[in-house]
N, C-alpha and C positions, 0 to 999 in steps of 0.2 A: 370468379369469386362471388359470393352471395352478397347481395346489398339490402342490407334492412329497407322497409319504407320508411319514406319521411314524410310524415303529416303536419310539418312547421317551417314555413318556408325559414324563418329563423335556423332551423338546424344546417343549411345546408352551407355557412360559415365553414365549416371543419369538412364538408363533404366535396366540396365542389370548388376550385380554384377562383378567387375572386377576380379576376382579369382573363379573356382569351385575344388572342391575333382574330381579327379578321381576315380571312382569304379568300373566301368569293362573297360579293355581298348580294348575290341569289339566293347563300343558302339561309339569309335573315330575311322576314318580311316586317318591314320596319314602321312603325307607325309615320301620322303625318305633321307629327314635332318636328319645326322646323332646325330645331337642332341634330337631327337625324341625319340630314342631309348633305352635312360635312363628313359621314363617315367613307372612308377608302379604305380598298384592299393595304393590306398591312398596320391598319392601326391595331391599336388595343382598347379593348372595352370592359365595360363592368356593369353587370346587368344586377337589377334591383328588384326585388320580390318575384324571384324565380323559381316556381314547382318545379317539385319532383312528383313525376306520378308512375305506377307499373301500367304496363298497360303491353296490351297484343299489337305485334305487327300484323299488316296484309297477308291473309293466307296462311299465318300460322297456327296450327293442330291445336286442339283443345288439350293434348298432354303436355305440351311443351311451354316452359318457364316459359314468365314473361320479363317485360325486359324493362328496364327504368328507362324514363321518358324525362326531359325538359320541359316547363312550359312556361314562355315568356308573353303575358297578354298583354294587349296592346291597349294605349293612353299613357297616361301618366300618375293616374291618382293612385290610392294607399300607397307611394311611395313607388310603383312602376315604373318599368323604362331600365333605359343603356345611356351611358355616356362612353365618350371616349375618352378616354386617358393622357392627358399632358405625359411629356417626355420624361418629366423629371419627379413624376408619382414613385415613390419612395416603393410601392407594392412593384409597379413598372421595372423599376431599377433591381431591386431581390431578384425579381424573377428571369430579368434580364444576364444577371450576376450568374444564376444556375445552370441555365442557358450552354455561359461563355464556359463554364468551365464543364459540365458534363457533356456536352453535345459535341460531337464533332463532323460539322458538317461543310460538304464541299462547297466552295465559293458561291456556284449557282442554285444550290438545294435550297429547296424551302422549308420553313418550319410549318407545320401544320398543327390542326388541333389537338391529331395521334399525338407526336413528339410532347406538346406542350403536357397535355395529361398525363405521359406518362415520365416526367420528370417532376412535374409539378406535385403531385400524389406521391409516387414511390419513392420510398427512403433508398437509399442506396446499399445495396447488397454487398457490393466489395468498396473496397477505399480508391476502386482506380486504379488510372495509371502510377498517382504517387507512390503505391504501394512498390510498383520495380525500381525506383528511381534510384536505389543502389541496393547493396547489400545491409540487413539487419545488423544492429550492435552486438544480438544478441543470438543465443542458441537454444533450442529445445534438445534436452540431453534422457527424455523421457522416449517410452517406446510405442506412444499411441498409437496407430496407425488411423489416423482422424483428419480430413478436411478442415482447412482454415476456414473460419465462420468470422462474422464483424460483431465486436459487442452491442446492437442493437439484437443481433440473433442469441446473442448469449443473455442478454436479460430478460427476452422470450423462453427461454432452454428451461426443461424441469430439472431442477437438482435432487438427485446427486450427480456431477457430468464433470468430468476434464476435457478439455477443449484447447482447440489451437487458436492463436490471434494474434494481429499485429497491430501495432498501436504506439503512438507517441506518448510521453508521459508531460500530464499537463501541468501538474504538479508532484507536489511530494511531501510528506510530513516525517517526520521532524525537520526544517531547515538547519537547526545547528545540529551537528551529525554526532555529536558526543553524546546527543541525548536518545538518540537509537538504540544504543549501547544498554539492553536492561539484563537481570538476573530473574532465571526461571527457572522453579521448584518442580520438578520431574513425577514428586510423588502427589502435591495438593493441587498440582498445575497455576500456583501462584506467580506471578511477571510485575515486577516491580522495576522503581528505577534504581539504578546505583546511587549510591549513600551519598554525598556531596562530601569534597573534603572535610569544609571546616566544619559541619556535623560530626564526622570520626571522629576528628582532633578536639572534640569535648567531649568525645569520651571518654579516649588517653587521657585527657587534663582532670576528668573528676576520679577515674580508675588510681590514676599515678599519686594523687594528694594526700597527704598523709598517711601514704602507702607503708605498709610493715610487711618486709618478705616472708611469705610463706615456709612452714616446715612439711615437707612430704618425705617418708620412709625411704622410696620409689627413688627419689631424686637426689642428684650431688648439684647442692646449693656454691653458687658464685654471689656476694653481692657488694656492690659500693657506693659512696655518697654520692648523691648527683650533689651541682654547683647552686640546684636551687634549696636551700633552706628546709628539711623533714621530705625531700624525697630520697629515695632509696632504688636504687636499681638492680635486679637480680638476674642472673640468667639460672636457668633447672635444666640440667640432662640428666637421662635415666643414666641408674649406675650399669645398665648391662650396656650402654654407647658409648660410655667414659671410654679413651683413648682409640676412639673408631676416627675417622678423618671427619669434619665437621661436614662435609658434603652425605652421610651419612648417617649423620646424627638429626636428632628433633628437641631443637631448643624452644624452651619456655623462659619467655622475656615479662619480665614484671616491672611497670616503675616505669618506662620509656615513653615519652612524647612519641605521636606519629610521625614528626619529622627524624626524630634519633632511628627507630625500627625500619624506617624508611630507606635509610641510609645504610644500616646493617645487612639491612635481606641482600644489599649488591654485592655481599662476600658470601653470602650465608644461606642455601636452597631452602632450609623447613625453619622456618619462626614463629611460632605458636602465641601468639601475645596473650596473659592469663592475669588475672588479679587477686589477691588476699580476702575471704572472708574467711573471718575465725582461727586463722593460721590454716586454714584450707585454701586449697589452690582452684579457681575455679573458673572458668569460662569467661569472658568478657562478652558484655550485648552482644549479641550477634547482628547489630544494625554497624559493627565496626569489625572488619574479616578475621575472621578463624586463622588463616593463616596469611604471610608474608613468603613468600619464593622468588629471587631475584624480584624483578619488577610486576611481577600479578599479586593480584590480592586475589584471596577468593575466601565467599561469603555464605552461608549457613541459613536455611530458611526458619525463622525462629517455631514455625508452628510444626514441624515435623520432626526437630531437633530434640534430643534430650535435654531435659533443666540442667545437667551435672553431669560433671564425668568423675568417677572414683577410683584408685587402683588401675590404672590405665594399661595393657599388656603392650610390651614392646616388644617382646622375640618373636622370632619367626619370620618377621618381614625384612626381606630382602631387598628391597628399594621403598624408600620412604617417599612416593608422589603423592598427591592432594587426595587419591582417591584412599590412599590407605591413613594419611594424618586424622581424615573425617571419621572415618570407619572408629579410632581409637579415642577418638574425642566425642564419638555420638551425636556425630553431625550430618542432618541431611545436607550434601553440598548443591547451591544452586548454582545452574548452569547458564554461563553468558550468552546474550541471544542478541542477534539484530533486529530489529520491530522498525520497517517502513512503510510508511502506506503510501501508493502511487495513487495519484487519477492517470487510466489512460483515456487517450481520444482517440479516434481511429475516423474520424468525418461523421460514422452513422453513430454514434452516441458516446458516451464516457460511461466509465465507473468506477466507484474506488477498490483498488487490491491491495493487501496485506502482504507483504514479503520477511517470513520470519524463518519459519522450519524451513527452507532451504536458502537462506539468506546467505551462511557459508559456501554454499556449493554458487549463488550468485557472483558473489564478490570475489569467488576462489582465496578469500582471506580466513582464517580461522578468529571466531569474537573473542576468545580468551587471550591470543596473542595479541591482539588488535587492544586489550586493554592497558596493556603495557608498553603499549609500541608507537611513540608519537611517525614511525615514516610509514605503517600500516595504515594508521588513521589517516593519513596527508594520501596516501593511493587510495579510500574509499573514497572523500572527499575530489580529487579530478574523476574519478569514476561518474560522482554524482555533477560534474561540473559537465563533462560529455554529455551525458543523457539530460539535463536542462543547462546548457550554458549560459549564465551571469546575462539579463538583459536579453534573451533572445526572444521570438517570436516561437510557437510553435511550431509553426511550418520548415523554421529552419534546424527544427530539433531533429535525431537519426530515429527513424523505425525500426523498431524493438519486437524481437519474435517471442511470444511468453507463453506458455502452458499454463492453464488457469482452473484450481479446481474449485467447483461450483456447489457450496453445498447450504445448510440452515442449522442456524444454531438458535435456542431459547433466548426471548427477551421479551420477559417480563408476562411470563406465559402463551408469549405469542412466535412462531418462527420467524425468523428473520434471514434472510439470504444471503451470505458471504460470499466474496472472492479471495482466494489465496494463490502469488505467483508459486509455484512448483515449478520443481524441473528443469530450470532455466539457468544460463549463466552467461556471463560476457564475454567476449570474442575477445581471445588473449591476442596480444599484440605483439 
């Protein structure tokens, strides 16, 4: 490897390991500081105002590189000289630390100055032995055919690159896991959070007040008093689903609290919630879901969405799901998405990845069901309990096998570099 020079003894902080082992004390010529004189093979030392210079060896060719040289001069002024290192030198101990755990050497073997540099210097290329110490959580379900590399080589990597890696996760974002849970617009690529309930349920409360049921041609009107004082409750089916089985029909509910529609959708597949302007029938915000099915909601991106639906057609469709209620209401439907950001660690660095576009295929849960679903959500959550347990240490956390793609996205007119886990999923149990 090429080595800049270094014209600042100052620079060589970051260049050159601050402590070596003494092992022959021939190969030092030491000044005549009577502190010098306690030094013995095996200690550790730390030299002060130490050049670097290139320089020729004995009988080497005027073509051939030179080589970087040491030079430790002797006294003690500008700050000159070696000491030897106490036991309990905190630099002693780190290096000491790296030693016990990368090195593995026989009882009688020596450490020398090779060893020391080159643990001291080099980052570590694999994670080790930690890395066999069992089987991954996880699986790579992609067809790379790519060398596992450690994310210090992947935040060297030029993207655009998929890559293999293993890695513990140091953390995680979002902690409360309900809030993973967002809504994403397919055609403006907008990702927001789900609406909070009691957000919705003011909008039922100002839609439903002094509500007056709608008249539409289209429609065979139901309506009756609610218990509260000027509200009114209507349901609207088209007259071409009159006496179809209600699992086939698509009702239009006016006047109903979130709790009441709530409670309805658990007999009732399509419930449309709609409100009165002008004796027209019309859409309700779309910051409160388009439609009601059993227990999902699902929600309408307002900027992609029609202002109004008119004359609405109903023949033709032979099963009424979310994708065809939107299509007839003029609704771009958004799509429920998981959004987590891991840190992994892997010993040679961290970094943060994103887990969303294959977030489903992670969890082998689907996000739509999983909105509905409180024992969905309770299997993501021990999922997420596994891969960080409550109180644990990293080291006791499982190593995670993850396909990671590496690419740069715009911020703020500058690229910026993402990771996103891909291809990845949990080791079913």
């Amino acid at each position: 490897m090429p080595v800049e020079k270094v014209n600042n003894s100052s620079d060589l902080d970051t260049k050159v390991p601050s402590c070596l082992q003494l092992t022959s004390i021939g190969q030092l010529t030491l000044t005549s500081d009577p502190s010098h004189r306690c030094v013995k093979p095996g200690a550790f030392l730390r030299f002060y105002n130490l050049r670097a210079l290139l320089q020729k060896v004995p009988g080497q060719l005027p073509d051939q590189p030179e080589h970087l040289g040491f030079h430790l001069h002797g006294g003690t002024v500008y700050g000159r000289g070696l000491r030897s290192l106490p036991a309990e030198t905190p630099d002693l101990l780190s290096l000491k630390s790296v030693l016990e755990k990368h090195v593995d050497l026989d009882e009688h073997e020596e450490v020398n100055d090779g060893t020391l540099l080159e643990i001291w210097y080099t980052p570590p290329e694999s994670i080790g032995a930690e890395e066999n110490a069992g089987p991954a959580y996880t699986v790579q379900t992609c067809e790379h055919n790519t060398q596992r590399i450690t994310l210090a080589q992947v935040k060297r990597s030029t993207p655009p690159l998929s890559c293999h890696v293993r890695a513990r996760v140091k953390k995680y974002l979002p902690q409360q896991l309900y809030q993973c849970l967002k809504l994403f617009c397919s055609k403006c690529k907008t990702m927001k959070d789900v609406p909070d309930d009691s957000a919705v349920a003011n909008i039922f409360l100002e839609s439903a007040r002094d509500n007056q049921p709608c008249d539409e041609q289209w429609a065979a009107t139901s309506s009756a008093n609610s218990r509260e004082p000027g509200r009114t409750i209507s349901m609207h089916v088209s007259k071409d689903m009159v006496g179809k089985s209600s699992h086939m029909q698509l009702i239009f509910i006016e006047g109903m609290t979130l709790d009441e529609i709530s409670v309805l959708s658990r007999d009732h597949k399509n419930l449309v919630p709609v409100r009165s302007e002008n004796s027209k029938m019309t859409r309700m915000d779309l910051t409160a879901p388009f439609l009601f099915s059993g227990k999902k909601r699902y929600y309408g991106c307002k900027q992609c969405s029609r202002n109004t639906f008119e004359n609405p057609v109903f023949t033709g469709v032979e099963t009424w799901d979310e994708q065809a209620v939107a299509a007839v209401l003029g609704v771009q439907m958004m799509q429920y998405r998981f959004l987590i950001q891991f840190e992994l660690d892997d010993v040679t660095d961290t970094i943060e990845a994103l887990l969303w576009e294959d977030a489903e295929r992670f969890f082998h849960i689907s996000a739509v069901d999983a909105s509905g679903c409180q024992d969905l959500q309770d299997r993501i959550q021990t999922i997420m309990d596994t891969i960080q347990p409550p109180e644990s240490s990293l080291e006791e956390r499982p190593w995670m096998d993850f396909c990671l793609s590496v690419y740069t996205v715009k911020d703020n007119d500058r690229n910026k570099v993402c990771y996103q886990i891909t291809n990845t999923e949990i080791v079913k149990q």
